[in-house]
N, CA, C and O atoms as a Tripos MOL2 file, in Angstrom:
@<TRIPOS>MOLECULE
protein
  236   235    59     0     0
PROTEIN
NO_CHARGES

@<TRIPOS>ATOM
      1 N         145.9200   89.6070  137.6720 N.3       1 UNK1
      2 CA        145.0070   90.1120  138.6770 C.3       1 UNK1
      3 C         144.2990   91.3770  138.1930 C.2       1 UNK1
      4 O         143.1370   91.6510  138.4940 O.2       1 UNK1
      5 N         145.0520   92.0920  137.4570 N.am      2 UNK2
      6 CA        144.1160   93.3940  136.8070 C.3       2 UNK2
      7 C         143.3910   92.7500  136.0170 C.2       2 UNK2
      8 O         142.2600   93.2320  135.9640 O.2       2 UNK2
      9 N         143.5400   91.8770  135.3820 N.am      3 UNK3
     10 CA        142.3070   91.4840  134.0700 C.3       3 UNK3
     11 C         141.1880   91.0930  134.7430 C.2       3 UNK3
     12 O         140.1630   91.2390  134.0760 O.2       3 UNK3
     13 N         141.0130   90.5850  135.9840 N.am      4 UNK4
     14 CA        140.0780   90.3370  136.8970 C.3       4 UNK4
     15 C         138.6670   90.7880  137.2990 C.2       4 UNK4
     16 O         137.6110   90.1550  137.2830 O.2       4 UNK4
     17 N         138.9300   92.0440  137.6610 N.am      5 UNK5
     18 CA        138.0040   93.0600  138.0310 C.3       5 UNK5
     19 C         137.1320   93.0790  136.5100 C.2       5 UNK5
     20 O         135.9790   92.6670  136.3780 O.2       5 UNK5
     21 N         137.9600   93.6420  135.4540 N.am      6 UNK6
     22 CA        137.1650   93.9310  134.3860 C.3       6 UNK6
     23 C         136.4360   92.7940  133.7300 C.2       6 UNK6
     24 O         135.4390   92.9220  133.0190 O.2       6 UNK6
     25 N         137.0010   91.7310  134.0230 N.am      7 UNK7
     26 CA        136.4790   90.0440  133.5140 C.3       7 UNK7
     27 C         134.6970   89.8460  134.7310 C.2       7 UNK7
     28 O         133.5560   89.5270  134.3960 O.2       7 UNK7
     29 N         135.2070   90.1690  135.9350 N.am      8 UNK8
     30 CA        133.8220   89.9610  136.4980 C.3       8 UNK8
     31 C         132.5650   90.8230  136.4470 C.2       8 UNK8
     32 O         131.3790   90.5840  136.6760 O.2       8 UNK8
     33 N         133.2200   91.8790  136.0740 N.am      9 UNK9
     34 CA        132.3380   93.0590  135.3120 C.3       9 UNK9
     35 C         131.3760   93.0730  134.2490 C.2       9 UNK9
     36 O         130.2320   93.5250  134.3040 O.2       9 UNK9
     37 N         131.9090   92.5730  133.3490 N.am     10 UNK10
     38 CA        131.5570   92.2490  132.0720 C.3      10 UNK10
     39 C         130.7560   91.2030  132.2280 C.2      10 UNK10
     40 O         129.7780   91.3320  131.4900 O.2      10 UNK10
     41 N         130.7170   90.0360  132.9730 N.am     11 UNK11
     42 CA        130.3730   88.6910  133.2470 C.3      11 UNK11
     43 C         128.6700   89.3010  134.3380 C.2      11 UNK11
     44 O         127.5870   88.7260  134.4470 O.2      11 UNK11
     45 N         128.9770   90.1560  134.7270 N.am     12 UNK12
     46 CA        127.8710   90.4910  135.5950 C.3      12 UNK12
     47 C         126.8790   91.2950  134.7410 C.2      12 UNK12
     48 O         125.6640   91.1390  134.8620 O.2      12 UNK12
     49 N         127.5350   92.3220  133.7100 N.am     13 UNK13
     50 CA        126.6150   93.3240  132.7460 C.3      13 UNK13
     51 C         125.8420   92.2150  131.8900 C.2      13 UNK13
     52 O         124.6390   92.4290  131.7390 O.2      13 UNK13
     53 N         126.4370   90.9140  131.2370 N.am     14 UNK14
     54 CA        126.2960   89.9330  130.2910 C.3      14 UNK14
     55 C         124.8600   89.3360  131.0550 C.2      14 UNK14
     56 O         123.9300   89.0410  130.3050 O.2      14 UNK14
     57 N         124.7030   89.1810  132.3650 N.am     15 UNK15
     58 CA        123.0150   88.7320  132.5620 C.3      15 UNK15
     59 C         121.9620   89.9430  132.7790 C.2      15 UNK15
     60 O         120.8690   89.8060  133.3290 O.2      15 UNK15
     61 N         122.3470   90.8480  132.3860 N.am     16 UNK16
     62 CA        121.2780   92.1120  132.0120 C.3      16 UNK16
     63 C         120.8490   92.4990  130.7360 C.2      16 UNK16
     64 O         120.2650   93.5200  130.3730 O.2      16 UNK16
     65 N         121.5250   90.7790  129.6480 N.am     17 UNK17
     66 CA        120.7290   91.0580  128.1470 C.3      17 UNK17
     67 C         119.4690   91.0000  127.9440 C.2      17 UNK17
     68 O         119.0410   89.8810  128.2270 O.2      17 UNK17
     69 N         118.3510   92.0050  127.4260 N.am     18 UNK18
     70 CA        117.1030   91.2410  127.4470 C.3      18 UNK18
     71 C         116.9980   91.1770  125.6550 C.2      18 UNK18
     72 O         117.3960   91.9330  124.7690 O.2      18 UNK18
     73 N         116.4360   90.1930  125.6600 N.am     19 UNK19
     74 CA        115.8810   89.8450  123.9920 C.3      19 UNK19
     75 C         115.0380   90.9000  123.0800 C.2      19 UNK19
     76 O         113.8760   90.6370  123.3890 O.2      19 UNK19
     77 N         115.0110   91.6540  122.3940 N.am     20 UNK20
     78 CA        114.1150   92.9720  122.2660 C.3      20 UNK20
     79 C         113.3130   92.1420  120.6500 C.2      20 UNK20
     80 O         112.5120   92.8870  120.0860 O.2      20 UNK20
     81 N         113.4960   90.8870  120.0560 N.am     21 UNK21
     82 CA        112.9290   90.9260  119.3660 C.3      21 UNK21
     83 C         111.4630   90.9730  119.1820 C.2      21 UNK21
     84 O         111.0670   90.5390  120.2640 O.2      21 UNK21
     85 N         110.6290   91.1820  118.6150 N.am     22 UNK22
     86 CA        109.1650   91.4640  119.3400 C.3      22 UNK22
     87 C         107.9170   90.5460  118.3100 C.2      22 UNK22
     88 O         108.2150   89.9350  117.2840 O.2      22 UNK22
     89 N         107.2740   90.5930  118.5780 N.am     23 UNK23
     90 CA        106.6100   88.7740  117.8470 C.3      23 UNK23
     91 C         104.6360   89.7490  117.7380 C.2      23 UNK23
     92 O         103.7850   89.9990  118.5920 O.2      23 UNK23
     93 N         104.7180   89.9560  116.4400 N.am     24 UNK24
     94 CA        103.1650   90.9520  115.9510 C.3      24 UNK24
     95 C         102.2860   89.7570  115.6820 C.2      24 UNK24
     96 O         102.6140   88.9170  114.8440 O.2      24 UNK24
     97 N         101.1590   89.6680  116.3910 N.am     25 UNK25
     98 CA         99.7990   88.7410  116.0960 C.3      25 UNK25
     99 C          98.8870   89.3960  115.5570 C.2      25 UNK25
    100 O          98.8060   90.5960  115.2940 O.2      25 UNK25
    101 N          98.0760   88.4110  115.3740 N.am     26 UNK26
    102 CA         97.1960   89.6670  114.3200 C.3      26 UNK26
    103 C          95.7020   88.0440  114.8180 C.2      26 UNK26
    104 O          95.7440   86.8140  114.8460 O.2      26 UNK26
    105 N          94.4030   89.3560  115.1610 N.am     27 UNK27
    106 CA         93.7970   88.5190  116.0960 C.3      27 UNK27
    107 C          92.7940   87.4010  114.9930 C.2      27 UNK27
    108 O          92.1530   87.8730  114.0540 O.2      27 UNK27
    109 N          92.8050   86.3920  115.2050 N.am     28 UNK28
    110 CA         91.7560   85.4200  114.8460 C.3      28 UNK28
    111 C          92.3740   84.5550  113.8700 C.2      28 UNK28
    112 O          91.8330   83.7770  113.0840 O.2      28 UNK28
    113 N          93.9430   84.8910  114.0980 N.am     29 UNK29
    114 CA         94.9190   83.9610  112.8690 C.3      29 UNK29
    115 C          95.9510   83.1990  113.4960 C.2      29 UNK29
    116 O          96.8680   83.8690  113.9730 O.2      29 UNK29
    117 N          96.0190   81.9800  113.6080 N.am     30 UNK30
    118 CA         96.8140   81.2370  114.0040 C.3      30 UNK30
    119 C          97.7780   80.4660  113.1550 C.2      30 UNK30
    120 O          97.5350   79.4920  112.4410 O.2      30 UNK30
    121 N          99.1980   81.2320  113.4140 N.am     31 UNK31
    122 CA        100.0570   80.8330  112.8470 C.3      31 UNK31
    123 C         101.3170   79.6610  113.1470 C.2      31 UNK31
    124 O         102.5340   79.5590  113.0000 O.2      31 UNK31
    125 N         100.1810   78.8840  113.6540 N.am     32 UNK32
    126 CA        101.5040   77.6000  114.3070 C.3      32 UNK32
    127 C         101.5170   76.7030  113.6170 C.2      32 UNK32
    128 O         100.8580   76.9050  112.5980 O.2      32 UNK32
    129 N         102.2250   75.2230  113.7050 N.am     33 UNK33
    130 CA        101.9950   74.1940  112.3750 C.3      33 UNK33
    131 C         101.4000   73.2530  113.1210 C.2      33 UNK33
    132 O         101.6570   72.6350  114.1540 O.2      33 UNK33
    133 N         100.4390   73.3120  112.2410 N.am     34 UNK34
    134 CA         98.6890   72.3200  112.2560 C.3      34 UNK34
    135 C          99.7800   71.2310  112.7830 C.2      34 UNK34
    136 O         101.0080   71.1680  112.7310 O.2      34 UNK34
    137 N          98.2570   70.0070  113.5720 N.am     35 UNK35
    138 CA         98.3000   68.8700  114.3110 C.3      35 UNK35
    139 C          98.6330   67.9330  113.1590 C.2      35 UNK35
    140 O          98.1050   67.8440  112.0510 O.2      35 UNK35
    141 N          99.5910   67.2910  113.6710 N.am     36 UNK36
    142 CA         99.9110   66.1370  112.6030 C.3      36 UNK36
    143 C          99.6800   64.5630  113.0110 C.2      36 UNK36
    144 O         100.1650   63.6060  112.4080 O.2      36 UNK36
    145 N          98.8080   64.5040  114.2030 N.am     37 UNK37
    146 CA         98.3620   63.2120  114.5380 C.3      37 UNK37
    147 C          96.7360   63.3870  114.4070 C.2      37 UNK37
    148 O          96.0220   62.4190  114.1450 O.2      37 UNK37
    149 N          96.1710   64.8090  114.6280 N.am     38 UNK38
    150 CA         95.0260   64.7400  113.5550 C.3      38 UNK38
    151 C          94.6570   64.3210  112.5090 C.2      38 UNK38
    152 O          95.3190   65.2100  111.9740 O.2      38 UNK38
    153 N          93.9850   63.5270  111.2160 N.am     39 UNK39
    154 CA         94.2610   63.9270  109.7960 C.3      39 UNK39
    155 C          92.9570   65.5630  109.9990 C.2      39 UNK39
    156 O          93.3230   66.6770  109.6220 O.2      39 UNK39
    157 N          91.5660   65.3340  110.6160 N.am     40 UNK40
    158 CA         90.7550   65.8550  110.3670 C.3      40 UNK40
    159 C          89.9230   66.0100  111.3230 C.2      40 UNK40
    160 O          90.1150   65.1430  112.1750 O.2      40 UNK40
    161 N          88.7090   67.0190  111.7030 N.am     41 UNK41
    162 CA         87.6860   67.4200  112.3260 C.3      41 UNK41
    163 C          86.8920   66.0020  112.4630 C.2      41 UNK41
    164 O          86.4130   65.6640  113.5460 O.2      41 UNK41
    165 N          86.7970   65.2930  111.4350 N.am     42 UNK42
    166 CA         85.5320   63.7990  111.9070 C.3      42 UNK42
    167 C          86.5710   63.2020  112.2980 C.2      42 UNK42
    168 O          86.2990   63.1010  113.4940 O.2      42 UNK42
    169 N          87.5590   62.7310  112.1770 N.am     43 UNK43
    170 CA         88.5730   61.7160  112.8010 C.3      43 UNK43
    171 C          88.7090   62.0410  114.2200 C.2      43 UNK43
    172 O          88.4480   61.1600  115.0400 O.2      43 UNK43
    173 N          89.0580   63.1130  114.5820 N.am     44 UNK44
    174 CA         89.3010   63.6870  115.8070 C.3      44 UNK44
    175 C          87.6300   63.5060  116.4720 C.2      44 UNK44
    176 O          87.5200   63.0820  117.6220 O.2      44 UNK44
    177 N          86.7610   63.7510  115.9080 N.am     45 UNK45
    178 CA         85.5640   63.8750  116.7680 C.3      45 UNK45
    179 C          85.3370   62.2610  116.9580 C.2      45 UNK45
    180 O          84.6430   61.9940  117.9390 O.2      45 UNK45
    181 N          85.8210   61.0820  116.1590 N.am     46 UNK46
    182 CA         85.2660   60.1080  116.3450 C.3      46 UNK46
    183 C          85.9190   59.6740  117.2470 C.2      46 UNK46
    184 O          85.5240   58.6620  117.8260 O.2      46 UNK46
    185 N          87.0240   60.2660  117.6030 N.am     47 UNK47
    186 CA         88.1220   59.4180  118.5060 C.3      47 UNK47
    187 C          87.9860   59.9010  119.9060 C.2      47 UNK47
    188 O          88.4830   59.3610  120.8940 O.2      47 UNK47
    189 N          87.1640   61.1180  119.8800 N.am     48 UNK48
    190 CA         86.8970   61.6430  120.9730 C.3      48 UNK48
    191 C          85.5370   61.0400  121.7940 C.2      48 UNK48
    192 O          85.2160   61.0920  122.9810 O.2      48 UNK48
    193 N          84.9000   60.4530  120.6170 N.am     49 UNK49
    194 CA         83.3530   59.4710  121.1290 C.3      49 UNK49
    195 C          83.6080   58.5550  121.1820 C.2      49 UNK49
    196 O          82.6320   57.8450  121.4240 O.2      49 UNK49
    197 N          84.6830   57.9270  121.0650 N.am     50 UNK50
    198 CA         84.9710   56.3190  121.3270 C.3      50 UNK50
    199 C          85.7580   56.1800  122.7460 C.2      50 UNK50
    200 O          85.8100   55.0920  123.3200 O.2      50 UNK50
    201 N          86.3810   57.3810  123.2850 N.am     51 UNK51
    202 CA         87.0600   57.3050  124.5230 C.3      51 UNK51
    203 C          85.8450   58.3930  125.8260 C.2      51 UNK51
    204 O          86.0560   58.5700  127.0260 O.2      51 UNK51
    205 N          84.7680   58.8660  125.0660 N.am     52 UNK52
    206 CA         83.7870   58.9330  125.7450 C.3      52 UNK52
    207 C          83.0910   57.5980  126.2690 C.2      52 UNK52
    208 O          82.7980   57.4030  127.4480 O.2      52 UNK52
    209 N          82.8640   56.6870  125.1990 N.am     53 UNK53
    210 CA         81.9850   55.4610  125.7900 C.3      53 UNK53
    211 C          82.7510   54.6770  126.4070 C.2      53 UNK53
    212 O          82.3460   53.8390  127.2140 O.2      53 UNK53
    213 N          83.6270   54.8100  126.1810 N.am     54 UNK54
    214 CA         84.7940   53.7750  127.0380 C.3      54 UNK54
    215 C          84.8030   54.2240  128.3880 C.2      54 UNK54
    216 O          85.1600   53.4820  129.3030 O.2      54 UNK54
    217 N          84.4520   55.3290  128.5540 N.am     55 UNK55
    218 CA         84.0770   55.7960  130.2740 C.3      55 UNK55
    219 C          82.9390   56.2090  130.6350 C.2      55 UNK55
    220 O          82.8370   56.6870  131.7650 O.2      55 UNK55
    221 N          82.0340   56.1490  129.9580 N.am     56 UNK56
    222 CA         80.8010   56.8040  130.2780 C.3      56 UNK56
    223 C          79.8620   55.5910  130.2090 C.2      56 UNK56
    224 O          78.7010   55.8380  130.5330 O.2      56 UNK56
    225 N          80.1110   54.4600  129.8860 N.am     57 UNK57
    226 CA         79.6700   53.4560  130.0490 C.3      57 UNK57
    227 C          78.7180   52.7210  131.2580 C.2      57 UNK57
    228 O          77.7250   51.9930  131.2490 O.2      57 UNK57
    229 N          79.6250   53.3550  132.3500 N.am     58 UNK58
    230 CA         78.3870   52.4750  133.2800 C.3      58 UNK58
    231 C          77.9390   53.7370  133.8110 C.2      58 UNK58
    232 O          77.7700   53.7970  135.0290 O.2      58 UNK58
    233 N          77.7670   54.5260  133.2620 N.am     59 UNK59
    234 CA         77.0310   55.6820  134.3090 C.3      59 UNK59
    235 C          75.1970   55.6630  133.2250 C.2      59 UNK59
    236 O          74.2580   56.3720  133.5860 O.2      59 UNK59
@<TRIPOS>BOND
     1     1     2 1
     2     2     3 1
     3     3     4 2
     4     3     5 am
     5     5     6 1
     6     6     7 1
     7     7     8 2
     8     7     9 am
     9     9    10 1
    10    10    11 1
    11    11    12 2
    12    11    13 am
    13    13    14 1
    14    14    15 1
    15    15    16 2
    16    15    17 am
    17    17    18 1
    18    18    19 1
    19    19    20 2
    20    19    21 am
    21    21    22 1
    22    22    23 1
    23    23    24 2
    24    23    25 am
    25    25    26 1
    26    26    27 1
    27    27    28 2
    28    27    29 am
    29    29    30 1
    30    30    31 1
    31    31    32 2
    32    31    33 am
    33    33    34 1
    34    34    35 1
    35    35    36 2
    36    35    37 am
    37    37    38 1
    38    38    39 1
    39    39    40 2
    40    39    41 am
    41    41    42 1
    42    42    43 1
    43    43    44 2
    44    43    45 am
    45    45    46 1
    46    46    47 1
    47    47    48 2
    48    47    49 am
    49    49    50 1
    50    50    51 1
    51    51    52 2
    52    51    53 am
    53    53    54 1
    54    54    55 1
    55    55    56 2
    56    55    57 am
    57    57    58 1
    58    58    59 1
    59    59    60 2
    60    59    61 am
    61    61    62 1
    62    62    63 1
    63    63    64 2
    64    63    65 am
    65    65    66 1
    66    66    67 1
    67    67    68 2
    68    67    69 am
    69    69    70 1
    70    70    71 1
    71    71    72 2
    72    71    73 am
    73    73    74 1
    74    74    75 1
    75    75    76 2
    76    75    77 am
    77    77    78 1
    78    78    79 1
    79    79    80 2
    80    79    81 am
    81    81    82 1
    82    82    83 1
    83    83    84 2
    84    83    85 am
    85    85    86 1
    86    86    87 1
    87    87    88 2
    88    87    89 am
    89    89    90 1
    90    90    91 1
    91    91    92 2
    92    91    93 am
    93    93    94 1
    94    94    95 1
    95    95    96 2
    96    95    97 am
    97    97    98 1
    98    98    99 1
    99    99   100 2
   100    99   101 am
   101   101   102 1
   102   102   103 1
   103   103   104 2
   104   103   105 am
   105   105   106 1
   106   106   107 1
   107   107   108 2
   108   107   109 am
   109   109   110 1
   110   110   111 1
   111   111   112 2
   112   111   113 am
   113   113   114 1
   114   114   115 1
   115   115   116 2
   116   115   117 am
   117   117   118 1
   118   118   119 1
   119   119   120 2
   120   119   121 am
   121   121   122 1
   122   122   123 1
   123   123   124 2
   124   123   125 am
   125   125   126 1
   126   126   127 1
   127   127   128 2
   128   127   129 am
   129   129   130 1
   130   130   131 1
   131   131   132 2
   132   131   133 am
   133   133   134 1
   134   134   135 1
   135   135   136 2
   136   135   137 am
   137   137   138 1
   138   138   139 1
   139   139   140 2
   140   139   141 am
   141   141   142 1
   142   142   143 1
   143   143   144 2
   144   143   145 am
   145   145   146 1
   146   146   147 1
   147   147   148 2
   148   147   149 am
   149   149   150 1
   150   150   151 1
   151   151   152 2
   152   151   153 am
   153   153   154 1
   154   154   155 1
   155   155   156 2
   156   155   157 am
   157   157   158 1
   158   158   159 1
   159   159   160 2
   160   159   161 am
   161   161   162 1
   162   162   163 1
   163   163   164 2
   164   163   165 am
   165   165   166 1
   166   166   167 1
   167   167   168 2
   168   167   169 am
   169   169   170 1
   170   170   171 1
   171   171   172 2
   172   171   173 am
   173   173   174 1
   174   174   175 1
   175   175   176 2
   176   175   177 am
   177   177   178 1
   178   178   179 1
   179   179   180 2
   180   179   181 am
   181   181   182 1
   182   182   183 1
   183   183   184 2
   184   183   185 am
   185   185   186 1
   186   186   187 1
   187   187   188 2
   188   187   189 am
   189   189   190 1
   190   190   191 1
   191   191   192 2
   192   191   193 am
   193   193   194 1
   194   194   195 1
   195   195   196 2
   196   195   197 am
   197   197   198 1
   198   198   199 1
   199   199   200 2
   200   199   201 am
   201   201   202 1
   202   202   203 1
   203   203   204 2
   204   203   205 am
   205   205   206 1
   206   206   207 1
   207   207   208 2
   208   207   209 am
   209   209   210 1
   210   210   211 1
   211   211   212 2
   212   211   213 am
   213   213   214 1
   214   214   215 1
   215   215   216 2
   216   215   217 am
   217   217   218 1
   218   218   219 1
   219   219   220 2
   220   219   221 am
   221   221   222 1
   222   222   223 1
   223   223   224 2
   224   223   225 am
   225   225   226 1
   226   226   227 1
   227   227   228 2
   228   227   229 am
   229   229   230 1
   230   230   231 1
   231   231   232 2
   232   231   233 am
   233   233   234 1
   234   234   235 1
   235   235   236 2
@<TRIPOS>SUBSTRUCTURE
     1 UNK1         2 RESIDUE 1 A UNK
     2 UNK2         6 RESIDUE 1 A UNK
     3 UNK3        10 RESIDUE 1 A UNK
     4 UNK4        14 RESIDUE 1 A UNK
     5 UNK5        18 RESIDUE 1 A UNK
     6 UNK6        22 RESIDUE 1 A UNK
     7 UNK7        26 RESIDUE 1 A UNK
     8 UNK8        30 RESIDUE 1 A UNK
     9 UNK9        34 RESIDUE 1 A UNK
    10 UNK10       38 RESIDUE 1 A UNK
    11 UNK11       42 RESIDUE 1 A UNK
    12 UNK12       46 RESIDUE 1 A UNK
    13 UNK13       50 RESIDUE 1 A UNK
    14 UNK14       54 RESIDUE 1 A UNK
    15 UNK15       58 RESIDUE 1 A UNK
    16 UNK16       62 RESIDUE 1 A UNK
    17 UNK17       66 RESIDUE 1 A UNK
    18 UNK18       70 RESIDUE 1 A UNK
    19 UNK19       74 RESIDUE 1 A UNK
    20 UNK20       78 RESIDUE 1 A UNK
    21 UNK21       82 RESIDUE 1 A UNK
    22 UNK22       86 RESIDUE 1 A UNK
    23 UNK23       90 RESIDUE 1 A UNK
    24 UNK24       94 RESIDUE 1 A UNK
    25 UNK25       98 RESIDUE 1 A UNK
    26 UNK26      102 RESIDUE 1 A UNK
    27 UNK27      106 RESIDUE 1 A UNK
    28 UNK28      110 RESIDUE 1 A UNK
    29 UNK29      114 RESIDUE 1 A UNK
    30 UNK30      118 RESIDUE 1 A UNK
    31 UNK31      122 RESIDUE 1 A UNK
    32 UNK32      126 RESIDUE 1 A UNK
    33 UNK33      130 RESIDUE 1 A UNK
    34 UNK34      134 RESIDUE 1 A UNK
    35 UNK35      138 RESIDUE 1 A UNK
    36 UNK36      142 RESIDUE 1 A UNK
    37 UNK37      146 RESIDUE 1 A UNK
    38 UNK38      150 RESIDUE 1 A UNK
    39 UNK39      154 RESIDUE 1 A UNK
    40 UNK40      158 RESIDUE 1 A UNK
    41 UNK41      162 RESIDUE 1 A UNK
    42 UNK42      166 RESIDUE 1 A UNK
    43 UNK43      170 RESIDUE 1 A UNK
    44 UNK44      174 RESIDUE 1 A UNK
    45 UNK45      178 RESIDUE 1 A UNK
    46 UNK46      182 RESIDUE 1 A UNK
    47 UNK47      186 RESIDUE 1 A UNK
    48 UNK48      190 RESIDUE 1 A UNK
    49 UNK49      194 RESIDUE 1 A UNK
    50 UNK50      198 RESIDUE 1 A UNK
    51 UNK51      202 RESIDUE 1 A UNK
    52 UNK52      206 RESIDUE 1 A UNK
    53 UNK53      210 RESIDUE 1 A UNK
    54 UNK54      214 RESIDUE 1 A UNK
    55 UNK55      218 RESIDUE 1 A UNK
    56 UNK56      222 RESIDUE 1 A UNK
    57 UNK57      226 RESIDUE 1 A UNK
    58 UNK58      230 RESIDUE 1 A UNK
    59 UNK59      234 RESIDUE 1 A UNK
């Protein structure tokens, strides 16, 4: 029963961790990993005009 108190203590301080690691951008650089169902800029644009006419069709 004494180990108690200090067990729910600890258990209550333990959800007041905050994460302090800190994440530096640097503007106009994107550092994520490229689209891999893209290959390319014309592939992507053609695929984007073929599901245009597929709806833009009867207008």
């Amino acid at each position: 029963m004494k180990y108690l108190l200090p067990l729910i203590a600890l258990f209550a301080v333990s959800g007041c961790y905050e994460d302090t690691d800190v994440t530096l951008h640097e503007a106009g650089v994107y550092k994520g990993k490229p689209d891999s169902h893209v290959k390319s800029y014309e592939a992507r644009a053609d695929i984007l005009a073929r599901r245009f006419q597929q709806v833009q069709t009867d207008r």
